[in-house]
N, C-alpha and C positions, 0 to 999 in steps of 0.2 A: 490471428496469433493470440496465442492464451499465455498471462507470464505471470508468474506469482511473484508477488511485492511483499510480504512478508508470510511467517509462518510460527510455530510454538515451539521450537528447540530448544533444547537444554542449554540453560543461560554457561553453564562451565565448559559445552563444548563449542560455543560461537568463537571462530575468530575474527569475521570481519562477514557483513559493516556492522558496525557497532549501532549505528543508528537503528536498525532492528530490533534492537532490546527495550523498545518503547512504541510498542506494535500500535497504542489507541493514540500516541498523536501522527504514529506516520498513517492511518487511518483514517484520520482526521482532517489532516494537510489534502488526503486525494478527495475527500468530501467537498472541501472550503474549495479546491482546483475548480472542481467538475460545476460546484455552484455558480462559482464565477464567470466559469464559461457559461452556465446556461446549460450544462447538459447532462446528461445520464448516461452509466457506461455501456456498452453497446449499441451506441445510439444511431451509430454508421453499419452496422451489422444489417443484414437484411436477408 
């Protein structure tokens, strides 16, 4: 499954989530995740 977490849209037509409007710390947040697990994405893929 492939699923996009955020992207570059026009801040005046977002309605929701709002949290996407700060694209490098929800980037950030799945960085510090994947660290903590120990892992890299695609890591189950094969």
């Amino acid at each position: 499954m492939i699923e996009r977490v955020t992207g570059d849209g026009q801040r005046e037509m977002l309605l929701a989530p709002l949290w996407s409007l700060d694209k490098i710390a929800v980037l950030g947040g799945i960085d510090r995740e994947l660290a903590r697990r120990n892992t890299v994405q695609g890591a189950r893929f094969s």
